[in-house]
C-alpha positions as a Python dict, from the first residue, in 0.01 Angstrom:
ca = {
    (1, 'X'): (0, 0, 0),
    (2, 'X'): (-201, -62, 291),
    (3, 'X'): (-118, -282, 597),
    (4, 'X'): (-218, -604, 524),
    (5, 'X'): (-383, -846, 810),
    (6, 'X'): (-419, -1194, 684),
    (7, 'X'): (-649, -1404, 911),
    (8, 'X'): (-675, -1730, 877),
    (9, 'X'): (-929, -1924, 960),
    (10, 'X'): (-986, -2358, 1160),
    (11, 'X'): (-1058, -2649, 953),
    (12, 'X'): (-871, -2947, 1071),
    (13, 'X'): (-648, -3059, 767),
    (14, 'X'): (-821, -2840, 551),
    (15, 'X'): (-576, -2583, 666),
    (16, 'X'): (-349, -2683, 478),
    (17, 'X'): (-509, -2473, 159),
    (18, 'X'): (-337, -2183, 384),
    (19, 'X'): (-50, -2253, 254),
    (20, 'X'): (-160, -2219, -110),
    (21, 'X'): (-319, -1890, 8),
    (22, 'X'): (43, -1726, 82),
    (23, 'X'): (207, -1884, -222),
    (24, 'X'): (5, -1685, -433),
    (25, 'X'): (61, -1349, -202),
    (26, 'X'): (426, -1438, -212),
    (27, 'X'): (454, -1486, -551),
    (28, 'X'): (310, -1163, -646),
    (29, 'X'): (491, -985, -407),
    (30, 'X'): (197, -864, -170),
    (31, 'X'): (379, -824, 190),
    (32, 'X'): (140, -980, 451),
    (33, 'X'): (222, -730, 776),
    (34, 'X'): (-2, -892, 1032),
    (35, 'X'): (-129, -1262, 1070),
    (36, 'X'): (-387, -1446, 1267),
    (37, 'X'): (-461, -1788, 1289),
    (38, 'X'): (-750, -2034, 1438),
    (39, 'X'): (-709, -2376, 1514),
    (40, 'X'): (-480, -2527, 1157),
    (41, 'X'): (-492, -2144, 1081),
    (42, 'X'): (-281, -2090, 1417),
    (43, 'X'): (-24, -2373, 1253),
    (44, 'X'): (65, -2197, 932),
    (45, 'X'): (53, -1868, 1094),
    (46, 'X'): (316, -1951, 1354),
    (47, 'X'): (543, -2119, 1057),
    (48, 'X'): (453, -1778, 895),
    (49, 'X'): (587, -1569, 1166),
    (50, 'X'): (878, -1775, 1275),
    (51, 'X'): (1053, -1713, 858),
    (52, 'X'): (918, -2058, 725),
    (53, 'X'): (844, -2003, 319),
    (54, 'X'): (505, -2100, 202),
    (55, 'X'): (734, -2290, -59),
    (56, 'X'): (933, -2432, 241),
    (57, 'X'): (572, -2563, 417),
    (58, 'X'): (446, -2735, 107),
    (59, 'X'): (782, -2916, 84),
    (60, 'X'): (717, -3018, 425),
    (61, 'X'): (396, -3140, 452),
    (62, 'X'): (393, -3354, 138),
    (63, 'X'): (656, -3600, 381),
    (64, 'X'): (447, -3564, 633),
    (65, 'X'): (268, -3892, 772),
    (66, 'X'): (-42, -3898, 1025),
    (67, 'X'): (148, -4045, 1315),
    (68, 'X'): (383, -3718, 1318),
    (69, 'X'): (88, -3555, 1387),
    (70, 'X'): (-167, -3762, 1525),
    (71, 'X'): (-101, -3977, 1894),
    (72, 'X'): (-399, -4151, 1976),
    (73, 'X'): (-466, -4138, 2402),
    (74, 'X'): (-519, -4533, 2430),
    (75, 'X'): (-371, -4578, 2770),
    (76, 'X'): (-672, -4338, 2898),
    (77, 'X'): (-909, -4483, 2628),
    (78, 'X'): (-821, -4836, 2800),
    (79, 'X'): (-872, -4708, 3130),
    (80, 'X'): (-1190, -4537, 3086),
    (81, 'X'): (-1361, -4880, 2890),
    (82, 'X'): (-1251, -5051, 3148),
    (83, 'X'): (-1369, -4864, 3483),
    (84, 'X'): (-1744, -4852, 3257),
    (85, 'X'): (-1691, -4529, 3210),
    (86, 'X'): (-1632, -4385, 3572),
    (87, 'X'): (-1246, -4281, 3465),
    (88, 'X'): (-1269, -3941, 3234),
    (89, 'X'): (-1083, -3876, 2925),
    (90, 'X'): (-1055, -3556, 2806),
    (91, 'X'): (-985, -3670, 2412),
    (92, 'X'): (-901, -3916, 2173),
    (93, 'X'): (-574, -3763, 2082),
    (94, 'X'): (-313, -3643, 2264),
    (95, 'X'): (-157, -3346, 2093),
    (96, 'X'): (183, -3424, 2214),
    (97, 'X'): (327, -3478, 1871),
    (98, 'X'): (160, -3172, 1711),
    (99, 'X'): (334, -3004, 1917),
    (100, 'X'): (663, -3110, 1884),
    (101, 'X'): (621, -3096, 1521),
    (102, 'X'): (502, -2761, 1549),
    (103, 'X'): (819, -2695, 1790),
    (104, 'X'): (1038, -2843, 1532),
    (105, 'X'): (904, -2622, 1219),
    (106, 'X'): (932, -2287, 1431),
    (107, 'X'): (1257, -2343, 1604),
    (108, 'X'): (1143, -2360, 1968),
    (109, 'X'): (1016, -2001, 1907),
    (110, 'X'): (805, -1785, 2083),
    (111, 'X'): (561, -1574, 2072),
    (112, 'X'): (811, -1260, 2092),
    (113, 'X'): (1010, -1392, 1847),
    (114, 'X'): (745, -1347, 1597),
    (115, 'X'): (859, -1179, 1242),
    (116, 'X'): (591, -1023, 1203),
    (117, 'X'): (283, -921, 1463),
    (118, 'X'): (61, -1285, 1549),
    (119, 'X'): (-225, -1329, 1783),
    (120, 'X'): (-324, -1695, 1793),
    (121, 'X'): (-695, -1784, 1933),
    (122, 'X'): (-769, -2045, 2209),
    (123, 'X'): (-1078, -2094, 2472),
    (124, 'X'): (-1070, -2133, 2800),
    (125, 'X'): (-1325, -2429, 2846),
    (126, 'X'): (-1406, -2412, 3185),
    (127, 'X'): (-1538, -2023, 3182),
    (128, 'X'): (-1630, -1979, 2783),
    (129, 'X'): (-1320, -1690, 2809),
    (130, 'X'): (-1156, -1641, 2421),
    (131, 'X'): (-760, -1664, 2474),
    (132, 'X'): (-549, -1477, 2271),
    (133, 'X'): (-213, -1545, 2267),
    (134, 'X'): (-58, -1261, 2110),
    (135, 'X'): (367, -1158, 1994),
    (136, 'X'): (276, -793, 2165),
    (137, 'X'): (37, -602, 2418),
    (138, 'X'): (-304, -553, 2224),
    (139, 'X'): (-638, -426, 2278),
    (140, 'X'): (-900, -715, 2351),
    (141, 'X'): (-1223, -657, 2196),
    (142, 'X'): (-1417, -790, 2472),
    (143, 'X'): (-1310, -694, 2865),
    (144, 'X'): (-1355, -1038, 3003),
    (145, 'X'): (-1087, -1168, 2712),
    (146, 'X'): (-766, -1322, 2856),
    (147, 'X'): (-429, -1196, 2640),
    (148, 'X'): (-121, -1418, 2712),
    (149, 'X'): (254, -1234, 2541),
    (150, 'X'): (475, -1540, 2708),
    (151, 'X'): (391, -1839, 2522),
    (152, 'X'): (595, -2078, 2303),
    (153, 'X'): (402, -2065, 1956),
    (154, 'X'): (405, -2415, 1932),
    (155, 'X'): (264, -2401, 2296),
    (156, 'X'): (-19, -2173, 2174),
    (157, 'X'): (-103, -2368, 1809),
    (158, 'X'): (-186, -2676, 2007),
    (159, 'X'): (-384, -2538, 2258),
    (160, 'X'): (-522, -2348, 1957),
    (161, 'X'): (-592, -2673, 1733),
    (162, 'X'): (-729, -2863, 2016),
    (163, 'X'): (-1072, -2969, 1890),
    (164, 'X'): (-1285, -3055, 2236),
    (165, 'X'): (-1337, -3354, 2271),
    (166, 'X'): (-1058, -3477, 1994),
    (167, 'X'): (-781, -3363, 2147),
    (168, 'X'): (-706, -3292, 2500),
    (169, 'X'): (-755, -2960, 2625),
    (170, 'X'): (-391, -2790, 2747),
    (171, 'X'): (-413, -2690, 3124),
    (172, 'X'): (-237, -2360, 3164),
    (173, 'X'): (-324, -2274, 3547),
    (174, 'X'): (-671, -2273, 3608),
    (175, 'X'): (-787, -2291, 3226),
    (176, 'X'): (-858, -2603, 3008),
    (177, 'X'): (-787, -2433, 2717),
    (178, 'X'): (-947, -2592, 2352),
    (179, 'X'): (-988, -2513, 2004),
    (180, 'X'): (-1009, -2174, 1909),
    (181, 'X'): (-1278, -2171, 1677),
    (182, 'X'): (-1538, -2256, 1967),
    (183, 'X'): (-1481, -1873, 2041),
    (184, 'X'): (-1418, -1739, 1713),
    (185, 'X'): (-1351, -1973, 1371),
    (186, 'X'): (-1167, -1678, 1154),
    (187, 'X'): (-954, -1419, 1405),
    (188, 'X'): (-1053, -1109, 1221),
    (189, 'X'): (-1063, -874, 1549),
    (190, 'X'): (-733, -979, 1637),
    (191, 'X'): (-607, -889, 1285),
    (192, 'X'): (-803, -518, 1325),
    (193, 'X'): (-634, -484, 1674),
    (194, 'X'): (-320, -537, 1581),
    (195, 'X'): (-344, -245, 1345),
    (196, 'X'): (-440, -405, 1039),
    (197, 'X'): (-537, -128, 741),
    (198, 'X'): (-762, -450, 548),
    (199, 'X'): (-811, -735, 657),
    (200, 'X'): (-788, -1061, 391),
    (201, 'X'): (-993, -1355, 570),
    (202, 'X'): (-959, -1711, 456),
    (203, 'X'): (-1257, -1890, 567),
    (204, 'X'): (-1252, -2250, 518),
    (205, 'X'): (-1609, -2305, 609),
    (206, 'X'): (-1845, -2496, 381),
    (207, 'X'): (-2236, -2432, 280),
    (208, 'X'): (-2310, -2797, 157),
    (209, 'X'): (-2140, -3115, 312),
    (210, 'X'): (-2108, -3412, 58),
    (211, 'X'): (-1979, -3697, 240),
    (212, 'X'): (-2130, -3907, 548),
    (213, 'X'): (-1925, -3886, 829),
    (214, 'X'): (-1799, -4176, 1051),
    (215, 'X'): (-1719, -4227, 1422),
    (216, 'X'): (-1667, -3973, 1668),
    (217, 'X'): (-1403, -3812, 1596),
    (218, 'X'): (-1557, -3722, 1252),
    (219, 'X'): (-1871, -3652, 1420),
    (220, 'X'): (-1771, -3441, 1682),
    (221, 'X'): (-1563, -3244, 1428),
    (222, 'X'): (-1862, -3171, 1196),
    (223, 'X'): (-2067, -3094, 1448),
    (224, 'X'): (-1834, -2817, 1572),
    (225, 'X'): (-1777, -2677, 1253),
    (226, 'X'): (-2144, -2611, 1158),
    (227, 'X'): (-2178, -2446, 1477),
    (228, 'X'): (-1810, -2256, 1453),
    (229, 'X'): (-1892, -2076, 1127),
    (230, 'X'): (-2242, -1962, 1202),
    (231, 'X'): (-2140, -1804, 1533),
    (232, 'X'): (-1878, -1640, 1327),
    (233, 'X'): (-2032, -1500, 1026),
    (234, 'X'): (-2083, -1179, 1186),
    (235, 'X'): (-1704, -1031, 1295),
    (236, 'X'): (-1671, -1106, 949),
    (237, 'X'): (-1959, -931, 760),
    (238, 'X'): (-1860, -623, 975),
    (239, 'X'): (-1483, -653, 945),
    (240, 'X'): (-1357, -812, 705),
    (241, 'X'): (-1252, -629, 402),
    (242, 'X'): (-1216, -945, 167),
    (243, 'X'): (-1291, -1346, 220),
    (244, 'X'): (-1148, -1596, 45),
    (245, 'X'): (-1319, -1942, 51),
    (246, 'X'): (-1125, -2191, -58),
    (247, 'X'): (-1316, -2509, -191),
    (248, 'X'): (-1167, -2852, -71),
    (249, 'X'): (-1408, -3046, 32),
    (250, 'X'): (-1425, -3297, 328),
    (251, 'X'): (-1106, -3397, 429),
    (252, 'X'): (-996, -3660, 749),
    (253, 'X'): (-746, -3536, 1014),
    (254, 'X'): (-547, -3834, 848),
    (255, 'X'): (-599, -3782, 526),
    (256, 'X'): (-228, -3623, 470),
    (257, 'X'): (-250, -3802, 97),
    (258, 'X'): (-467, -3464, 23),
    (259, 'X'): (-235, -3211, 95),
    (260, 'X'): (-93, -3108, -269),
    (261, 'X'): (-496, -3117, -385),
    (262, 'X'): (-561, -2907, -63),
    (263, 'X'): (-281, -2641, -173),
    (264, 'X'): (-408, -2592, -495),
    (265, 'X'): (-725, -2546, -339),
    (266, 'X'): (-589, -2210, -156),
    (267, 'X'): (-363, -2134, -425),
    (268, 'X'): (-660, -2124, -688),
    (269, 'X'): (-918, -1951, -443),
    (270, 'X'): (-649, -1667, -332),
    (271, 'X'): (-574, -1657, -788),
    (272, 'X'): (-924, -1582, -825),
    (273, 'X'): (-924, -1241, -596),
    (274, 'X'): (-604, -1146, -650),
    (275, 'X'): (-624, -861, -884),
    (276, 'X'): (-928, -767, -684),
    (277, 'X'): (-728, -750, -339),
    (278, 'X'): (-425, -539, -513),
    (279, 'X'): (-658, -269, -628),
    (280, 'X'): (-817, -236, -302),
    (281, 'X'): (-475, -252, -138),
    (282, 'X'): (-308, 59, -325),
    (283, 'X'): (-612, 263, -287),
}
C-alpha cells in the first residue's frame, strides 16, 4: 500500500468534519502515515499525532462548550473604545484557552513527540513568510519559508488557527505569526515533503455561501476564506492525488451544537471515495 499523506485543510469549526474523515479511514483499516493540518486542520492533526482516536475526539467535542474554546479580549476591546481608537488590538479573541485545551488533548506534547510525521502551517504576518512547524527536518518548498522542529503542538495549532484579526497573532521573536491558511488553506506540499506516496486532501472550502453573515468576526472570517481557497486551488490541482469536500455548510466559531452534524459531514464525504482511494492506494 502506498504511504498515505492526509492533509487537512482551515475552516473554523467546520474542522470538525476532520474527525469524521479519519473515522471512516480508521474503520476500514487504511493507515494514515503522514498528516498535515491548517488552521482547525492543525487541531485534529496534532490530536492525530499525539495517539488521540478519532472515536476518542468525537467523544470529546460533543462536551465541549464555546467558552473552553473561545476567550473574548475585552480588557483590550475596553481600552481601545475608550482611547477612540488610538490603543491597538490585535483580535477579538484571545486564544489562550484554545490552547490550553489543545495542551490538555495532546498531553503537553511536542512537536518531536509526534506518532507519526506532522508539519503544521502558520504565517508570519509582518513579512508574508509561510511557517511550518514541522515533528522533523524537511525540505521547504519555497527558500524564503521559515521551518520551526521545537515547538509545543499546542503552541503551533494556535498560532496555526489564529484567524487575523479574530484572534491574536502569537509573537515568537520577531514574527506575529496568524492563521495558516493566509499562506496556504490545505498543506499539501508539506504532506509531499514529508515523503508522502498520495496525498488525500480534505478541503473544506465552499463554491456557494447560503447564509448572511453578521458582525466582524463573521465578516472577517468569510472574507478570508473566499480569498484562502482561491489562492490555494493550485498546490492542489498539481498535487493532490484525491480531495475530499466535505459539505457542512456555514457554521459559527460558537456553534459547538453542530459538531455530531459536522462529523457526519466528513464521515459521509470520506464514505463516498473510499473504495476509490483503496484502489488507488494498492496500485
Amino acid at each position: 500500500m502506498k504511504k498515505l499523506g492526509l492533509a487537512l485543510g482551515g475552516g473554523g469549526l467546520r474542522g470538525l468534519a476532520h474527525i469524521g474523515v479519519l473515522q471512516v479511514l480508521r474503520e476500514n483499516q487504511v493507515p494514515v502515515s503522514i498528516i498535515t493540518g491548517t488552521s482547525a486542520g492543525s487541531v485534529i492533526a496534532s490530536l492525530y499525532a499525539s495517539g488521540v482516536t478519532p472515536a476518542a475526539m468525537e467523544e470529546i467535542v460533543l462536551q465541549l462548550k464555546p467558552r473552553a474554546y473561545i476567550d473574548f479580549n475585552w480588557l483590550d476591546l475596553l481600552a481601545h473604545v475608550a482611547s477612540g481608537g488610538r490603543i491597538p488590538i490585535d483580535g477579538f479573541i484571545k486564544g489562550n484557552k484554545l490552547e490550553k485545551l489543545v495542551f490538555k488533548l495532546t498531553g503537553g506534547r511536542s512537536l518531536k513527540d509526534a506518532g507519526l510525521p506532522l508539519a503544521i502551517i502558520a504565517c508570519d504576518i509582518n513579512t508574508g513568510q509561510k511557517t511550518v512547524f514541522a515533528s522533523q527536518p524537511m525540505k521547504l518548498e519555497n527558500d524564503g519559508d521559515i521551518l520551526i522542529t521545537e515547538a509545543l503542538m499546542s503552541r503551533a495549532a494556535r498560532a496555526s488557527c489564529a484567524i487575523p484579526a479574530v484572534f491574536t497573532p502569537v509573537n515568537r521573536g520577531d514574527m506575529q505569526l496568524v492563521d495558516g491558511g493566509v499562506c496556504e488553506m490545505v498543506p499539501i506540499l508539506e504532506s509531499r515533503s514529508l515523503g508522502a506516496e498520495y496525498i488525500l486532501a480534505v478541503n473544506l472550502g465552499q463554491e456557494a455561501y447560503d447564509q448572511k453573515v453578521r458582525g466582524i468576526i463573521q465578516v472577517v472570517g468569510r472574507s478570508l476564506s473566499i480569498l484562502e481557497y482561491e489562492t490555494s486551488s493550485l498546490a492542489q490541482d498539481l498535487l493532490a492525488d484525491q480531495v475530499v469536500y466535505p459539505s457542512t455548510g456555514d457554521v459559527a466559531l460558537d456553534d459547538i451544537a453542530q459538531a455530531s452534524y459536522l462529523i457526519r459531514c466528513g464521515r459521509r464525504a470520506m464514505k463516498a471515495q473510499l473504495d476509490e482511494l483503496l484502489e488507488n492506494l494498492n496500485h
